[in-house]
N, C-alpha and C positions, 0 to 999 in steps of 0.2 A: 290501404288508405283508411279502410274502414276502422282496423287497431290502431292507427295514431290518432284518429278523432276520439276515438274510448279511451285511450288512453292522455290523450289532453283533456276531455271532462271528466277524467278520475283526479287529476292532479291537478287541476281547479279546482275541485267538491273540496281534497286531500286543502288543500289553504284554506279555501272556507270553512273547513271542519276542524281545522286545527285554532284558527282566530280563535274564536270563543274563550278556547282555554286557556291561550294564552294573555286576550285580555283579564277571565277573571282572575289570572296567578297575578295582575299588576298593582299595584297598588292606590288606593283612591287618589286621584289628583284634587289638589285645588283647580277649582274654573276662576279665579279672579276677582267673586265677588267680596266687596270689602267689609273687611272684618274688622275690629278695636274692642279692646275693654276699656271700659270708660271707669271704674271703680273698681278695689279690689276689698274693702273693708270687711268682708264677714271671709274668716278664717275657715267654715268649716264648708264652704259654699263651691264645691267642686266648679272647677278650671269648664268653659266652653269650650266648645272647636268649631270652628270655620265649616258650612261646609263642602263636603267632598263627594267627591263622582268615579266610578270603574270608568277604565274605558267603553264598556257596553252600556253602562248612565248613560255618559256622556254621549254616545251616537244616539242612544233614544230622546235624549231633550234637544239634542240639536235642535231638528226642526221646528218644537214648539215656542224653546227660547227665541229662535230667530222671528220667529212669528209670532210672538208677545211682547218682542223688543220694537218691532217697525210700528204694529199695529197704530199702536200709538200717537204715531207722526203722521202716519196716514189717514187716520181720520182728524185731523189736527187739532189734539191737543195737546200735544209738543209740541216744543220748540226745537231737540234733538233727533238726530234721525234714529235713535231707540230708546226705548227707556231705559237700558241698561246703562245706558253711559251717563244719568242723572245720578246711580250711585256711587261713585266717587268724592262729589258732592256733597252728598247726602249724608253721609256716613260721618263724614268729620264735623257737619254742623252739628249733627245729633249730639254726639260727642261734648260739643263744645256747650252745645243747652243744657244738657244734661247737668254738667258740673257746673255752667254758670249760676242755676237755680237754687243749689245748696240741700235741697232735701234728699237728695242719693249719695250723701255723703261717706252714708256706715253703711253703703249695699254692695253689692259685686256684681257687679251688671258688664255685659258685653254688648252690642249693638252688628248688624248684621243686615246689608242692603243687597235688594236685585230686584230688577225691574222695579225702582220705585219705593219697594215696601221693606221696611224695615223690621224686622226679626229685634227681640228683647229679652235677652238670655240673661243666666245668673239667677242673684238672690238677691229680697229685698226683708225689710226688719218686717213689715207687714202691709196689710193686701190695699188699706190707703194711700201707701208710699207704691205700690204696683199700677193701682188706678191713674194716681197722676201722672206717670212715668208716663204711660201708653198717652195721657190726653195731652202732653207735653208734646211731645214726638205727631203727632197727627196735626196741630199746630203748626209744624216747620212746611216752609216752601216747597213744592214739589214732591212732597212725602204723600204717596195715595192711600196706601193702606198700612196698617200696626200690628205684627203678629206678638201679643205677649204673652210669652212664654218664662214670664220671671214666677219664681216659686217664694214662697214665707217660708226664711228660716230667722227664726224666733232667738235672740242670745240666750 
């Protein structure tokens, strides 16, 4: 009795010892959150990417996402029951402001939501046309925070 208990927690350990490696061989997934480039105008303005999670990412954020997504509605200032699900929203108005405004017309800008906050990738002609972008976007409904990450590249 005693070797088939040892030997059932060796070939327990044996899967959990093998997980790992086979999450890190997998390839990053998209989580969902919404991505768009809103301008493509500066040519030499390397392409963004969405981002992306290992399967071992993604078990480590689980909990916190799920618990940065409720928090939210919980203490009520939501209207959603997480804040994740405001970025679907979100993302396309950005989008839509963005270009309606006319001044990121010659930039390469992508836009990028979760929980809320919107990410600001790409390139802009320079660091005025950066400023406004971010004060634009902090402006829209529902948008809590502005992470800008747009760079000056210069023609």
């Amino acid at each position: 009795m005693r070797s088939l208990v040892a030997g059932g927690m060796l070939a327990a350990f044996g899967l959990v010892a093998a997980s790992p490696a086979s999450a890190a061989e997998a390839p990053p997934r998209d989580v969902g959150d919404p991505f768009l480039q809103v301008t493509g105008a500066i040519a030499g303005c390397p392409a963004q990417q969405r981002s992306t999670f290992t399967e071992e990412q993604m078990r480590a954020e689980a909990h916190s996402r799920a618990e940065r997504g409720t928090r939210c509605y919980q203490s009520g200032r939501c209207r959603l029951p997480s804040s994740y699900d405001y970025d679907k929203e979100i993302i396309p108005r950005v989008k839509k402001a963005l270009l309606a405004d006319g001044r990121f017309s010659d930039s390469s800008m992508w836009v990028e939501g979760q929980r809320r906050w919107v990410w600001l990738k790409g390139c802009v002609r320079n660091r005025p046309d950066a400023v406004a972008a971010e004060k634009l976007v902090r402006e829209i409904d529902d948008v809590e925070r502005v992470i800008n990450e747009l760079v000056v590249k210069a023609r």
